[in-house]
PDB file of N, CA, C and O in Angstrom:
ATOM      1  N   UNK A   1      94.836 285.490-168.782  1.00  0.00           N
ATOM      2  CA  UNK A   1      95.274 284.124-168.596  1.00  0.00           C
ATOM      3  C   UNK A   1      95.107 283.305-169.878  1.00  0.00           C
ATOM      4  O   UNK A   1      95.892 282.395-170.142  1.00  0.00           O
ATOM      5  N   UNK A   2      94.250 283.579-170.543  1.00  0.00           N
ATOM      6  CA  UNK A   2      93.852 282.964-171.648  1.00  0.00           C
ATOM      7  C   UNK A   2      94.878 283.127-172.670  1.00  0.00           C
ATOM      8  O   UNK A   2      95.253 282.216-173.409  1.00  0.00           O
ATOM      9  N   UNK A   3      95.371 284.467-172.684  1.00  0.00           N
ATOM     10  CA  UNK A   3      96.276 284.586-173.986  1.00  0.00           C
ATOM     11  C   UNK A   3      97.728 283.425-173.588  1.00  0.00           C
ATOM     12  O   UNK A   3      98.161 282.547-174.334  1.00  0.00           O
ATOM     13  N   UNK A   4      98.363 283.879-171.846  1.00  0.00           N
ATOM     14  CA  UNK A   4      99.260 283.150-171.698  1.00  0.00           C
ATOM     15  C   UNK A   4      99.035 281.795-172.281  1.00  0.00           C
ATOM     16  O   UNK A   4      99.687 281.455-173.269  1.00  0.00           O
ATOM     17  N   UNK A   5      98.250 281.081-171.797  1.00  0.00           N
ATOM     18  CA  UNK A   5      97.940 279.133-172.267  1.00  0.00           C
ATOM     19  C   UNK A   5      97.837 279.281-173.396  1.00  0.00           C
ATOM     20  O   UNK A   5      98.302 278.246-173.873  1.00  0.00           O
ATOM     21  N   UNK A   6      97.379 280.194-174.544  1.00  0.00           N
ATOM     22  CA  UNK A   6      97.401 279.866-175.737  1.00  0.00           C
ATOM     23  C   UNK A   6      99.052 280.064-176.161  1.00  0.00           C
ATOM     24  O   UNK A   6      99.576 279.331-177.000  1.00  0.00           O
ATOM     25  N   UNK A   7      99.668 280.975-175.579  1.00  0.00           N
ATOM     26  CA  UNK A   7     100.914 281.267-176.405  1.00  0.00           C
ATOM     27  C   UNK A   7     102.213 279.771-175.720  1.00  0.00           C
ATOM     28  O   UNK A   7     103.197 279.226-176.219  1.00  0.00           O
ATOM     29  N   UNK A   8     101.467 279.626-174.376  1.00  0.00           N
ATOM     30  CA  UNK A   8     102.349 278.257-174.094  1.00  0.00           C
ATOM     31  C   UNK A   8     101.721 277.212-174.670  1.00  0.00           C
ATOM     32  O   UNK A   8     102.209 276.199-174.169  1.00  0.00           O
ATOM     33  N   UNK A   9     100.707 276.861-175.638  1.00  0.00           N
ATOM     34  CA  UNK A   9     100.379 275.433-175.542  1.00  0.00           C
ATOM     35  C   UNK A   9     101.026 275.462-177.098  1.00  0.00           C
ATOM     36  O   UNK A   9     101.768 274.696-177.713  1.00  0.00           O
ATOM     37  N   UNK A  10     100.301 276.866-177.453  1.00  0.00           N
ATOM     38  CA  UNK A  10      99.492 276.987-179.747  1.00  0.00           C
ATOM     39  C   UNK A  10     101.373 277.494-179.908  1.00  0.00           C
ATOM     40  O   UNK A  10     101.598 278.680-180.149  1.00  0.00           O
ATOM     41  N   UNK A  11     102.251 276.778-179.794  1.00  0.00           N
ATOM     42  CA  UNK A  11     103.521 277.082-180.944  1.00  0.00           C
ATOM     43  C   UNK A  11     103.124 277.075-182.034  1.00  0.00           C
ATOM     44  O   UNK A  11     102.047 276.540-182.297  1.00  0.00           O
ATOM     45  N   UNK A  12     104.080 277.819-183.211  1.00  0.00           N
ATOM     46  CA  UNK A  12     104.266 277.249-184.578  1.00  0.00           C
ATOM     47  C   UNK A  12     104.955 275.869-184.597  1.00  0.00           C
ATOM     48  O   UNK A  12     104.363 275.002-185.239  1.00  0.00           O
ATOM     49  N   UNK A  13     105.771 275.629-184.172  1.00  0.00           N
ATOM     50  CA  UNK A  13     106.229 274.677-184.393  1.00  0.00           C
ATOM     51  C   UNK A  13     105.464 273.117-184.319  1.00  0.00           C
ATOM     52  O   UNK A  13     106.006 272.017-184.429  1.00  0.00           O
ATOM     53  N   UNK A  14     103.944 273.456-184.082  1.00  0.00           N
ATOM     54  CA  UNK A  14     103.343 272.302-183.223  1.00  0.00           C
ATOM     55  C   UNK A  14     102.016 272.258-184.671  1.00  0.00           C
ATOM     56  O   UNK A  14     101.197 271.366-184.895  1.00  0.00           O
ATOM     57  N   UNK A  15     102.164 273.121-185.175  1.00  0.00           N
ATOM     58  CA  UNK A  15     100.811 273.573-186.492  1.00  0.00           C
ATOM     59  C   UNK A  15     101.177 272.290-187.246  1.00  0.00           C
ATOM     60  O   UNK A  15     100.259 271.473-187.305  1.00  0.00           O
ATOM     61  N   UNK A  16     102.576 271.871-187.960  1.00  0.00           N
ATOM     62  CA  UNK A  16     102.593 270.752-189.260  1.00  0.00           C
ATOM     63  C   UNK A  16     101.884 269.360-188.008  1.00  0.00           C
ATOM     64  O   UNK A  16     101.233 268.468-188.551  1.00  0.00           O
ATOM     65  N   UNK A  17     102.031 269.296-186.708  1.00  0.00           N
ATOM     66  CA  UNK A  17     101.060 268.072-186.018  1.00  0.00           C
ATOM     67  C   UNK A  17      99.791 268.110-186.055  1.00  0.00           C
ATOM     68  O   UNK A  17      99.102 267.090-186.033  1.00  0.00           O
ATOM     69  N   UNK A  18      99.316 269.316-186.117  1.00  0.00           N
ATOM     70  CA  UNK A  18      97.971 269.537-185.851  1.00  0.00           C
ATOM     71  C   UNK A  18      97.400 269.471-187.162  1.00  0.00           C
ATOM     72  O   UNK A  18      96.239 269.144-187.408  1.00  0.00           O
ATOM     73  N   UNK A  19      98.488 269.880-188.190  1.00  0.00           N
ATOM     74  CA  UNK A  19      97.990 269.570-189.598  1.00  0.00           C
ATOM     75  C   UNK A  19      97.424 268.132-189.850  1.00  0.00           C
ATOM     76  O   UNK A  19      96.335 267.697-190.225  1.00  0.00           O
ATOM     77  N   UNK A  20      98.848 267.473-189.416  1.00  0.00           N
ATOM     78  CA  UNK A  20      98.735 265.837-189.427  1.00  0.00           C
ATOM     79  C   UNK A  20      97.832 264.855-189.200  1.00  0.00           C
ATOM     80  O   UNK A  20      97.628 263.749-189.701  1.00  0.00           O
ATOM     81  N   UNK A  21      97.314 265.522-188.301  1.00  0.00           N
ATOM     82  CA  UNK A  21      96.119 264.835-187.434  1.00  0.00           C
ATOM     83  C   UNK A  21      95.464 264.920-187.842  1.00  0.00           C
ATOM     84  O   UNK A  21      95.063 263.972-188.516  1.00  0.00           O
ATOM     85  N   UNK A  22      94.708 266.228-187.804  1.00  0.00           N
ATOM     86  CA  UNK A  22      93.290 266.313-188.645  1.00  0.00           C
ATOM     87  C   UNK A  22      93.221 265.913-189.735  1.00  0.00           C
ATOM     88  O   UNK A  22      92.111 265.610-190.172  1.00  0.00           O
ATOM     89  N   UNK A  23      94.250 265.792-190.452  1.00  0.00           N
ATOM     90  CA  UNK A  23      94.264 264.537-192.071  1.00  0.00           C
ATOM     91  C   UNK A  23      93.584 263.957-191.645  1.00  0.00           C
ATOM     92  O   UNK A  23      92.370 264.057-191.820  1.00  0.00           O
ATOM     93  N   UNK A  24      94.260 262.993-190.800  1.00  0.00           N
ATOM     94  CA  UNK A  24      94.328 261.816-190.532  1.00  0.00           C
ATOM     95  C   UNK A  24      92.732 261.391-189.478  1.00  0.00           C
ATOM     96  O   UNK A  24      92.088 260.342-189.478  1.00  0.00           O
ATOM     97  N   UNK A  25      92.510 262.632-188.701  1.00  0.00           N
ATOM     98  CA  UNK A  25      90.957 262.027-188.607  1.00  0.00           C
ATOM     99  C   UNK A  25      89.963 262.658-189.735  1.00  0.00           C
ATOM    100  O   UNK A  25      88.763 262.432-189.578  1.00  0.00           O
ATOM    101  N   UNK A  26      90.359 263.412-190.829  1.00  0.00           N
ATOM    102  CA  UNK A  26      89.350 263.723-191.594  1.00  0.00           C
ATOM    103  C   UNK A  26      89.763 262.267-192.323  1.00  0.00           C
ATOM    104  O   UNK A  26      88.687 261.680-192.208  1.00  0.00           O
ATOM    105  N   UNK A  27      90.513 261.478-192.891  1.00  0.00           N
ATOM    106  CA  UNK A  27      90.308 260.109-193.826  1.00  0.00           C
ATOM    107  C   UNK A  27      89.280 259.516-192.886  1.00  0.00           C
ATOM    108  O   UNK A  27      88.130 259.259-193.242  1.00  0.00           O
ATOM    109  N   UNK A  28      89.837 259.276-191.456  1.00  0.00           N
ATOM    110  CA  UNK A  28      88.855 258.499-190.496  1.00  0.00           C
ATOM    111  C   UNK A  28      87.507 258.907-190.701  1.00  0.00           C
ATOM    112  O   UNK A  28      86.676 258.337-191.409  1.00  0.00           O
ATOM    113  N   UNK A  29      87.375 259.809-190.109  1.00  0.00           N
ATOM    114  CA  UNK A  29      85.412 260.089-190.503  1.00  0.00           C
ATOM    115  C   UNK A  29      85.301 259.697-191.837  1.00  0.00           C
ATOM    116  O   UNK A  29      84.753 258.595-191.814  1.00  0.00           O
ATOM    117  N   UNK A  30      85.619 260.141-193.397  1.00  0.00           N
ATOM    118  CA  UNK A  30      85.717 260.114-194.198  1.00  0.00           C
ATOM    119  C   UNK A  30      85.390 258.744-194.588  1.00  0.00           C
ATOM    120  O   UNK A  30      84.457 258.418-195.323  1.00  0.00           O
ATOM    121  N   UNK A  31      86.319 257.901-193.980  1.00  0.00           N
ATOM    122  CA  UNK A  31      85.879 256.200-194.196  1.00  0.00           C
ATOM    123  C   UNK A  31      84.828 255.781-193.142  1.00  0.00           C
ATOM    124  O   UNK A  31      84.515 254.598-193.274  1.00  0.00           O
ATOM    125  N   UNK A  32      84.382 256.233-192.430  1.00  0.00           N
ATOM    126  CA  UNK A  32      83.277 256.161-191.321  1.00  0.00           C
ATOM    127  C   UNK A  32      82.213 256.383-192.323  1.00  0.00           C
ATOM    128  O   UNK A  32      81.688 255.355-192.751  1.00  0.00           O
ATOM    129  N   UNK A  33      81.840 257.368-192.728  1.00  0.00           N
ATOM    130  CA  UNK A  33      81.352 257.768-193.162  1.00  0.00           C
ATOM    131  C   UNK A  33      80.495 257.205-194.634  1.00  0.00           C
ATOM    132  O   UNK A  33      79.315 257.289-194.973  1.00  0.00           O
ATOM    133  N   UNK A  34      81.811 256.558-195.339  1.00  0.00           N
ATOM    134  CA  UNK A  34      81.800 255.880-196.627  1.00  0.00           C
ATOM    135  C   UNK A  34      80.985 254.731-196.207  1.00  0.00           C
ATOM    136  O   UNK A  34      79.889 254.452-196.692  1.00  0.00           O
ATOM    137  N   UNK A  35      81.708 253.951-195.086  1.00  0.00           N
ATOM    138  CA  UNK A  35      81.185 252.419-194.976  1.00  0.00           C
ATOM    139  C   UNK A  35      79.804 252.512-194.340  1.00  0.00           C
ATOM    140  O   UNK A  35      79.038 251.619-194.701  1.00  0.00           O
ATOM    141  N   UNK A  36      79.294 253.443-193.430  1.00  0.00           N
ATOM    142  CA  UNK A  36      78.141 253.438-193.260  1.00  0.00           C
ATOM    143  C   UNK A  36      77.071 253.966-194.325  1.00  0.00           C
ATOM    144  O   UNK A  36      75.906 253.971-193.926  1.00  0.00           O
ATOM    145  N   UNK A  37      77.211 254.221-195.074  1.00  0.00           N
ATOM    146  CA  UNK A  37      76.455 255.100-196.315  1.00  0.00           C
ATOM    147  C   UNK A  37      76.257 254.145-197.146  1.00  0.00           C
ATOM    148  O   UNK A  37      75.185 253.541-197.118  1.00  0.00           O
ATOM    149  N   UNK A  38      77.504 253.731-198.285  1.00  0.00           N
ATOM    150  CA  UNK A  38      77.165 253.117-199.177  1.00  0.00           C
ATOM    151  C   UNK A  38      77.733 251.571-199.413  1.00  0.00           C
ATOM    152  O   UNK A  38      77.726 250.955-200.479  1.00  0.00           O
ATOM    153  N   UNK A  39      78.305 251.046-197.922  1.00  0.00           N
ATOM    154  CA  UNK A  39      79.088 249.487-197.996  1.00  0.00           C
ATOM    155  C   UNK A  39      77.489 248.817-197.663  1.00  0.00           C
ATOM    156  O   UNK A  39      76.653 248.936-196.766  1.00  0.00           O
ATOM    157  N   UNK A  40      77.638 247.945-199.137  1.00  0.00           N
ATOM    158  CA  UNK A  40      76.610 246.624-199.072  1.00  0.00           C
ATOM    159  C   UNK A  40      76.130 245.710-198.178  1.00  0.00           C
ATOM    160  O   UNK A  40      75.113 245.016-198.182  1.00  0.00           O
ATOM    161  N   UNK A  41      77.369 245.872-197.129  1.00  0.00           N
ATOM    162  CA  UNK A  41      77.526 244.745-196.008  1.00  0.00           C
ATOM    163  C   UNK A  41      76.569 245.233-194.617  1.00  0.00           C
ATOM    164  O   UNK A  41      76.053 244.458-193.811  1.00  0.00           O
ATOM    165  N   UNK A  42      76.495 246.809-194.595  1.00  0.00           N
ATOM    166  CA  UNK A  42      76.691 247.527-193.460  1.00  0.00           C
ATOM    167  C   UNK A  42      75.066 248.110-193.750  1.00  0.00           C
ATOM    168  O   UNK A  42      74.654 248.954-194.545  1.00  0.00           O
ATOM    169  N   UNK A  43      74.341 247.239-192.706  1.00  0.00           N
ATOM    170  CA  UNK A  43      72.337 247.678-192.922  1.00  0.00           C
ATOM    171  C   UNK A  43      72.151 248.057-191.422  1.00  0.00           C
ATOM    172  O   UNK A  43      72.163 247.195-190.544  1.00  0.00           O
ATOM    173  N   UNK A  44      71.941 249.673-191.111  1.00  0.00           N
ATOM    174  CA  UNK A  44      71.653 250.140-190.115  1.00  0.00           C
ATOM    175  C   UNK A  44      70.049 250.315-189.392  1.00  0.00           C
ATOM    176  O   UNK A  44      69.761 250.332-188.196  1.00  0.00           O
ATOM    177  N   UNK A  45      69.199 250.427-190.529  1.00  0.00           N
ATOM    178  CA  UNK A  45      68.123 250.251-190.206  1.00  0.00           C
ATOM    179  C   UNK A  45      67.173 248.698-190.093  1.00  0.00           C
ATOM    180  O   UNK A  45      66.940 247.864-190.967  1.00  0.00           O
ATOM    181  N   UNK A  46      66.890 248.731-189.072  1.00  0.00           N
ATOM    182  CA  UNK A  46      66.110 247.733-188.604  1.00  0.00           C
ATOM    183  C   UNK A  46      65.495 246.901-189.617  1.00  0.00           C
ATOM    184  O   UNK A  46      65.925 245.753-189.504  1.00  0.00           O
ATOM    185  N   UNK A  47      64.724 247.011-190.491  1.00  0.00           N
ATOM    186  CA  UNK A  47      64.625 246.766-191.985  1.00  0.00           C
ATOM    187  C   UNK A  47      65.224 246.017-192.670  1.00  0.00           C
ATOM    188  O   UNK A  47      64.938 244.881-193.047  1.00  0.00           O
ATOM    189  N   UNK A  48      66.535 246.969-192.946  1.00  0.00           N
ATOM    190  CA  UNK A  48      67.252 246.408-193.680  1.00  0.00           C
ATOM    191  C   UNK A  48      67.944 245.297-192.801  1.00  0.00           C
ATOM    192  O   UNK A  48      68.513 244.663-193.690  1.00  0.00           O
ATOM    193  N   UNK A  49      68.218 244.739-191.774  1.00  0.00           N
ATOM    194  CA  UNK A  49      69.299 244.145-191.086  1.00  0.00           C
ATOM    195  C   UNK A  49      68.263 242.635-190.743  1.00  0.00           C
ATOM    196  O   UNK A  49      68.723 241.579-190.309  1.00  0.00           O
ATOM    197  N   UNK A  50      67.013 242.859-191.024  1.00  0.00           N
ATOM    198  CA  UNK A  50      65.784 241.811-191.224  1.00  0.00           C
ATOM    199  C   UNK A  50      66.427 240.932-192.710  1.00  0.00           C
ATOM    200  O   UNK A  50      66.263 239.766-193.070  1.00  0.00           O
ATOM    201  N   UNK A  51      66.907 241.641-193.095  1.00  0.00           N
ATOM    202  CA  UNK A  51      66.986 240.748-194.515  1.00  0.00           C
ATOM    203  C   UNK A  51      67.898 239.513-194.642  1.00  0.00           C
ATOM    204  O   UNK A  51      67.721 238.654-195.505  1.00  0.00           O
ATOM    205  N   UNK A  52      69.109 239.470-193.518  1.00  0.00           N
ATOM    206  CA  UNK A  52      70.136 238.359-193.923  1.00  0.00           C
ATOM    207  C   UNK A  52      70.800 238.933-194.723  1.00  0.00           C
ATOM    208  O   UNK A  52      70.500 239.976-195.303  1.00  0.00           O
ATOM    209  N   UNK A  53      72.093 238.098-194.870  1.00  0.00           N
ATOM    210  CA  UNK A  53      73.094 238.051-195.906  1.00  0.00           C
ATOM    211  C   UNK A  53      72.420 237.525-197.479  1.00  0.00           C
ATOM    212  O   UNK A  53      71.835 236.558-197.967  1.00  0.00           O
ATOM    213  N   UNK A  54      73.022 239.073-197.923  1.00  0.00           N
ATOM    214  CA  UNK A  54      72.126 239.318-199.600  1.00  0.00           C
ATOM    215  C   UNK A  54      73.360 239.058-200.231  1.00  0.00           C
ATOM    216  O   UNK A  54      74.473 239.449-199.879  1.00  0.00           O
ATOM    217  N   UNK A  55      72.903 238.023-201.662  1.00  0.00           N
ATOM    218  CA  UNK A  55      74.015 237.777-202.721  1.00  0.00           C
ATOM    219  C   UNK A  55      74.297 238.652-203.345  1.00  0.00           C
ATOM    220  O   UNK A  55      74.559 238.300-204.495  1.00  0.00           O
ATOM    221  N   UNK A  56      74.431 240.157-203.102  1.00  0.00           N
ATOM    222  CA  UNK A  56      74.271 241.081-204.001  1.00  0.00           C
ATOM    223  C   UNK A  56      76.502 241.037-204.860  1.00  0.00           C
ATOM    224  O   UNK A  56      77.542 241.478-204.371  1.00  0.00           O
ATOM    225  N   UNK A  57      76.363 240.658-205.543  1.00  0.00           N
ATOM    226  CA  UNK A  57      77.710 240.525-206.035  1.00  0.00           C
ATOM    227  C   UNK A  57      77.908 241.955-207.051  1.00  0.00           C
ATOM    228  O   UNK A  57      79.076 242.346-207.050  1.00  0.00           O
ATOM    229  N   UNK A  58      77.287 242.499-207.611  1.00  0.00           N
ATOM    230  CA  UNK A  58      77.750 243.912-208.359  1.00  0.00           C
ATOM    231  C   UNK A  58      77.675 245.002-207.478  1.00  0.00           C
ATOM    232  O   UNK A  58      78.446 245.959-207.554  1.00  0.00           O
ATOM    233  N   UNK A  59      76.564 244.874-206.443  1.00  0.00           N
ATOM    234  CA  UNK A  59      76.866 246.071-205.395  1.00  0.00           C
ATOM    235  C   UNK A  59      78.058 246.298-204.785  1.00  0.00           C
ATOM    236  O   UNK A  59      78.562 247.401-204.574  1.00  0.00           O
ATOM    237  N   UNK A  60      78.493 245.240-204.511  1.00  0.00           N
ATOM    238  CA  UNK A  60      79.937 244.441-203.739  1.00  0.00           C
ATOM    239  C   UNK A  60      81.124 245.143-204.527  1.00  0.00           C
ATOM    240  O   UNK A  60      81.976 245.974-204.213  1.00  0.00           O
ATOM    241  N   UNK A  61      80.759 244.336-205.871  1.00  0.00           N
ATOM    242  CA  UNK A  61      82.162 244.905-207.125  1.00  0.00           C
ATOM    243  C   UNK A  61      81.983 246.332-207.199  1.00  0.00           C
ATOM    244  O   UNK A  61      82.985 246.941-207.574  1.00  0.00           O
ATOM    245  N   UNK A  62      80.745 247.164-206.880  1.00  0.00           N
ATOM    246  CA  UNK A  62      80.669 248.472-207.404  1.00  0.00           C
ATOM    247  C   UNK A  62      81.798 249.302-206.001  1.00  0.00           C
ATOM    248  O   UNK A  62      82.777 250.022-206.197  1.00  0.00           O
ATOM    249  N   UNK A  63      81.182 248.850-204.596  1.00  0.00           N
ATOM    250  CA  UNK A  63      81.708 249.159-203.588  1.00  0.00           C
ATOM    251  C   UNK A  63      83.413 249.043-203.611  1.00  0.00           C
ATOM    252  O   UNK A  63      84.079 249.866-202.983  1.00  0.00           O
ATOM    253  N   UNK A  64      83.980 248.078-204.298  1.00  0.00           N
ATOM    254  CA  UNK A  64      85.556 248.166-204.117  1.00  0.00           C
ATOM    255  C   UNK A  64      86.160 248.631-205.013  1.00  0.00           C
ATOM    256  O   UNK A  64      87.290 249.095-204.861  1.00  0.00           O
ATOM    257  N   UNK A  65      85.614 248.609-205.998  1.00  0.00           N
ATOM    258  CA  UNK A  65      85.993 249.063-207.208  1.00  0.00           C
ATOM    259  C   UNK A  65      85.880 250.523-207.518  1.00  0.00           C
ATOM    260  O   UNK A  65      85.474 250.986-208.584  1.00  0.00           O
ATOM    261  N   UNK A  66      86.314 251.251-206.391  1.00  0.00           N
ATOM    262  CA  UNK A  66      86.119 252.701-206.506  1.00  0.00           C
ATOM    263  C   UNK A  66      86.983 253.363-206.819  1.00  0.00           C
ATOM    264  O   UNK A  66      88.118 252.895-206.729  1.00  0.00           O
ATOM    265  N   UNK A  67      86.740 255.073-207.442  1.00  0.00           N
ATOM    266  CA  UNK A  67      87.301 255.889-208.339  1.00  0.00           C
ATOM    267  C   UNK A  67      88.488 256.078-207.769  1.00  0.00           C
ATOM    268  O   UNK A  67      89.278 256.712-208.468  1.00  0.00           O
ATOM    269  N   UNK A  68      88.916 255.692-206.602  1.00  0.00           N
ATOM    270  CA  UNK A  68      90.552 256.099-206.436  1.00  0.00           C
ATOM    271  C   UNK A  68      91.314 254.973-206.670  1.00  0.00           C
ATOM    272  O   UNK A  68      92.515 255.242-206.649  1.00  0.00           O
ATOM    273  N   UNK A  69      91.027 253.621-206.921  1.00  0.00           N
ATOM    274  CA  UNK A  69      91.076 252.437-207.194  1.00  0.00           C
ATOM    275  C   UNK A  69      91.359 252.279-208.028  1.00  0.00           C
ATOM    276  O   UNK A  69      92.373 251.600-208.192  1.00  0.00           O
ATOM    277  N   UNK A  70      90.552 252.874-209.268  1.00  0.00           N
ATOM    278  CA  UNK A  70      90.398 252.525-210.719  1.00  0.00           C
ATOM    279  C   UNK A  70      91.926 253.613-211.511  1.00  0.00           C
ATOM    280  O   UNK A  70      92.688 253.441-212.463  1.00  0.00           O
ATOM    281  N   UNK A  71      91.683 255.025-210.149  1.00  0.00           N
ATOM    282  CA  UNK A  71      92.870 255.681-210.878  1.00  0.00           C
ATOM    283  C   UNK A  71      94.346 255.096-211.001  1.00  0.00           C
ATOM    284  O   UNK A  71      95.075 255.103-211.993  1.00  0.00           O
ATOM    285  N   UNK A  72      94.641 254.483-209.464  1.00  0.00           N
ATOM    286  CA  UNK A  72      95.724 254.250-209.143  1.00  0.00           C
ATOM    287  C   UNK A  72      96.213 253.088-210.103  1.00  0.00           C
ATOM    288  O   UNK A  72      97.405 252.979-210.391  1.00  0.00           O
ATOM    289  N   UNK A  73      95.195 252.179-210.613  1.00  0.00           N
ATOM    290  CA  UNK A  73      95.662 250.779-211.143  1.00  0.00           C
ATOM    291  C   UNK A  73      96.730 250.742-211.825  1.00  0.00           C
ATOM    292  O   UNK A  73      97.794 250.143-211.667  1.00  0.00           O
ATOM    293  N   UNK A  74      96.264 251.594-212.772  1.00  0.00           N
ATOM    294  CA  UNK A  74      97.371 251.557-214.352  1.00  0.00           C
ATOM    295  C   UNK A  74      98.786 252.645-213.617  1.00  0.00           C
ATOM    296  O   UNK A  74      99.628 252.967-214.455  1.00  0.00           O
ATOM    297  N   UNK A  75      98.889 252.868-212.996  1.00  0.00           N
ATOM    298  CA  UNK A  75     100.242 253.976-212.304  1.00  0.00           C
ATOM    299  C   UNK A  75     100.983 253.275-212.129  1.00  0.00           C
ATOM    300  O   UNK A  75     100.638 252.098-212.031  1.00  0.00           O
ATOM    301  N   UNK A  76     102.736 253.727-211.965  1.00  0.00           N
ATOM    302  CA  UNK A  76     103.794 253.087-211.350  1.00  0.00           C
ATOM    303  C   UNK A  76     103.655 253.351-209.663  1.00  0.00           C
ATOM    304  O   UNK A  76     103.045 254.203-209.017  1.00  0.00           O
ATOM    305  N   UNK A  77     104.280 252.521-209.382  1.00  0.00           N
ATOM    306  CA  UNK A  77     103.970 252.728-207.769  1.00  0.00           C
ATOM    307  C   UNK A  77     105.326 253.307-207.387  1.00  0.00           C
ATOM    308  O   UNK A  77     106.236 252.766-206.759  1.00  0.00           O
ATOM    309  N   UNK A  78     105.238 254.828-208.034  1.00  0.00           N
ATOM    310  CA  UNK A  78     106.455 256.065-207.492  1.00  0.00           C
ATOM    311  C   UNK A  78     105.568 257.471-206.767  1.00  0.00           C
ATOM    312  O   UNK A  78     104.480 258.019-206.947  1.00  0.00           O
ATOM    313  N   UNK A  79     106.659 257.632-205.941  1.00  0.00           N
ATOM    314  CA  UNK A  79     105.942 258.610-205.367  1.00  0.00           C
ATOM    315  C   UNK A  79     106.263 260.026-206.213  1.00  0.00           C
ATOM    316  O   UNK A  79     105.407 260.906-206.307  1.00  0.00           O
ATOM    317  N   UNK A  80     107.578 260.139-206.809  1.00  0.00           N
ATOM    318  CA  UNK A  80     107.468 261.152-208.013  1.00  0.00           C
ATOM    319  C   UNK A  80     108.429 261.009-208.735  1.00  0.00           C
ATOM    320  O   UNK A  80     109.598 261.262-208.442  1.00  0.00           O
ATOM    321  N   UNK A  81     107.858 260.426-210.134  1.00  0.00           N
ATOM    322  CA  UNK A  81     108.766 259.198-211.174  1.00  0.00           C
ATOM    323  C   UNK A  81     109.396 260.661-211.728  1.00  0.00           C
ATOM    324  O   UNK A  81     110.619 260.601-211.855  1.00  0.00           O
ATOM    325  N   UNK A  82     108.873 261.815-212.042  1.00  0.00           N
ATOM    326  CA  UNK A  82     109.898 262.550-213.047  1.00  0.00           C
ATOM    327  C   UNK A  82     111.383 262.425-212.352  1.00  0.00           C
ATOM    328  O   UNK A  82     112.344 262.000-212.994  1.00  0.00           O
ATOM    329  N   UNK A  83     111.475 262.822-211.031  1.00  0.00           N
ATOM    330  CA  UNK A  83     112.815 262.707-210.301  1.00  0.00           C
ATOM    331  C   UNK A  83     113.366 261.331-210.634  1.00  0.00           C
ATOM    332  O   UNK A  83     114.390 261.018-211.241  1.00  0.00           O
ATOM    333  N   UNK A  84     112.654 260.779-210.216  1.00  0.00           N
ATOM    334  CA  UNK A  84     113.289 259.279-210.527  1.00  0.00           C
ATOM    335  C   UNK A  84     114.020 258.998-211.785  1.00  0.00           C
ATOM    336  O   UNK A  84     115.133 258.495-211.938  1.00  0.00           O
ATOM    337  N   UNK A  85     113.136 259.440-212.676  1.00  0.00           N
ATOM    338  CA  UNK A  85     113.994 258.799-214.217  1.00  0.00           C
ATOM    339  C   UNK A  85     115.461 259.612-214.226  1.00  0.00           C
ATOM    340  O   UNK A  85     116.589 259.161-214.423  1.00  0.00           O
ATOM    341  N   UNK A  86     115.015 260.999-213.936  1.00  0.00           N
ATOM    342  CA  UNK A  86     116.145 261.788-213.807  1.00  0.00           C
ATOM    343  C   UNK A  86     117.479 261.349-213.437  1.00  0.00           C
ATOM    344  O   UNK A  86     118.514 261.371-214.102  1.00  0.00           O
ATOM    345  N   UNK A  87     117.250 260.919-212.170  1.00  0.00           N
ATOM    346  CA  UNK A  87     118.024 260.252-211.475  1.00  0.00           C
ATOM    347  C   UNK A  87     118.766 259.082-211.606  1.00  0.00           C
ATOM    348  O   UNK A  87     119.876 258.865-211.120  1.00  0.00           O
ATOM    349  N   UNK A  88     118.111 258.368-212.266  1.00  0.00           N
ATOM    350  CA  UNK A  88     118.089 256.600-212.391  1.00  0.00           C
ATOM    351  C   UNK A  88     118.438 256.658-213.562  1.00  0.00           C
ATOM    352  O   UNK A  88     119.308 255.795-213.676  1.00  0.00           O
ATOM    353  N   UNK A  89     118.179 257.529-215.238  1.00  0.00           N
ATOM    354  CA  UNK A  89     118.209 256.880-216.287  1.00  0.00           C
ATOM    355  C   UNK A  89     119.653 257.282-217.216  1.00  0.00           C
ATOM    356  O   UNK A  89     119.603 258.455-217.586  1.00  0.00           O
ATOM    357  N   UNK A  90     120.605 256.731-217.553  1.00  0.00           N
ATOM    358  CA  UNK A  90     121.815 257.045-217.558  1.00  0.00           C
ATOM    359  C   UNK A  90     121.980 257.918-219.054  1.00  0.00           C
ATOM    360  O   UNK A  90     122.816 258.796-219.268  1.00  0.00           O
ATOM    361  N   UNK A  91     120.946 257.416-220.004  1.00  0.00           N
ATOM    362  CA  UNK A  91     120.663 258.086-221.164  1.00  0.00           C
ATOM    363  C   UNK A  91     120.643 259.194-221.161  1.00  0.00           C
ATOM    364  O   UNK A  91     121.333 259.819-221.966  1.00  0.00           O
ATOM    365  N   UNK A  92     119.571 260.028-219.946  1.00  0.00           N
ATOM    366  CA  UNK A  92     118.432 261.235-220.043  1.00  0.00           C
ATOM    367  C   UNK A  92     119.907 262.303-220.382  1.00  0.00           C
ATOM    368  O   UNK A  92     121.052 262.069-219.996  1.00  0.00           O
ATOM    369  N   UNK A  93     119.440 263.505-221.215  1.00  0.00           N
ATOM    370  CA  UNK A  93     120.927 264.697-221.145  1.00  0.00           C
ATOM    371  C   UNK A  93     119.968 265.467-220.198  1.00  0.00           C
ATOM    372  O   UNK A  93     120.327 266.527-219.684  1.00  0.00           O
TER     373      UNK A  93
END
């Protein structure tokens, strides 16, 4: 019985969804994960949550200002410029 439900549920055709998803909850944990760890804002222990709202302003800048942040800045916002110029630039031979 077991093999039947797997061969009716587990298509190939159903794998690029299942791909999809689990992206998409691995970013989720992933940012779960981030903001409970190292966001300035976010004090889980009893302790820390004694303290009030801290002026901490470089922890803050360090927290947004992160390495996928810093990469993307200076980029064109293409999803893949070689095609593009190709395409677009009337010069290129």
């Amino acid at each position: 019985m077991a093999s039947s439900t797997m061969k009716r549920w587990l298509k190939p055709e159903v794998y690029p969804l299942f791909a999809a998803v689990g992206v998409a909850v691995g970013i989720c944990g992933m940012q779960l994960v981030r903001n409970i760890c190292i966001n300035p804002d976010v004090r889980v222990t009893k302790q820390n949550r004694s303290a009030g709202i801290l002026e901490n302003y470089e922890e803050g800048e360090r927290y947004a200002e992160h390495m996928l942040r810093k990469y993307v800045r200076n980029k064109e916002p293409q999803i893949m410029p070689s095609i593009n110029k190709f395409f677009s630039d009337p010069n290129l031979d």
